[in-house]
N, C-alpha and C positions, 0 to 999 in steps of 0.2 A: 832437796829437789834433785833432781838428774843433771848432769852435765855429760852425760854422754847413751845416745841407744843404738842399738844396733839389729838388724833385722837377719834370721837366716830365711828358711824355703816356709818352716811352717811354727818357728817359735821366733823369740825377740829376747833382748838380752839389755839393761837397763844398767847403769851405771852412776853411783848414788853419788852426791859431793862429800859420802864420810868415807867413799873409798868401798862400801861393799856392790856388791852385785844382787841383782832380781832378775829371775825370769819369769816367761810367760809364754802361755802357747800351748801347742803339741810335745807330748812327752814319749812316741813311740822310743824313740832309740837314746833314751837318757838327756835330752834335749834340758831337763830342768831338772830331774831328777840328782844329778850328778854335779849340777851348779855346786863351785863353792860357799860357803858361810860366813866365812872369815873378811875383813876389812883388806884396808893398803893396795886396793887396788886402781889401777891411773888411765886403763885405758880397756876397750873391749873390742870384737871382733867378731862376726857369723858367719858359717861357710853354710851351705845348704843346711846339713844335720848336724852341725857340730860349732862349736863357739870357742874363742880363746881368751884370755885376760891376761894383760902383763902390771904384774906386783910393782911396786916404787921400788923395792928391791932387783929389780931386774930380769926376775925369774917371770915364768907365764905357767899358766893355769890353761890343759885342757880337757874339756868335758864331750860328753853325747857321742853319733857316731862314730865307730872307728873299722867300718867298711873297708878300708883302703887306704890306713894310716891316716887319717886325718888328726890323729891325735899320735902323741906319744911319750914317752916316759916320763912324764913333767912334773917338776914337784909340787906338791899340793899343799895345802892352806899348812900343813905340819910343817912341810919339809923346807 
């Protein structure tokens, strides 16, 4: 089940109890597209077009929009 969702302007961002993530929604600007795949993660977040995840490792995951930095260099399910 979920233990955590989050909403942005036109997508939603679900967060599983095995640690992965699911989206849903509108995909214009990578909103779901660009979701990670990968598990370990503890917590999520939505800004209008753009979503963040932070790893049990410490590090955070960001996807969708990047108009106006809303994202940035972040490592990703690899790194």
């Amino acid at each position: 089940g979920f233990v955590a969702i989050a909403c942005g302007e036109v997508h939603s961002v679900g967060l599983h109890n095995d640690g992965t993530v699911v989206t849903w929604g509108c995909n214009s600007l990578g909103q779901r597209r660009d979701a990670p795949t990968c598990a370990g993660f503890v917590a999520i977040a939505c800004g209008g077009y753009h979503s963040v995840a932070l790893r049990n490792d410490g590090t955070v995951v960001t996807w969708g929009c990047d108009s106006i930095d809303q994202r940035f260099d972040a490592p990703t399910c690899a790194g």
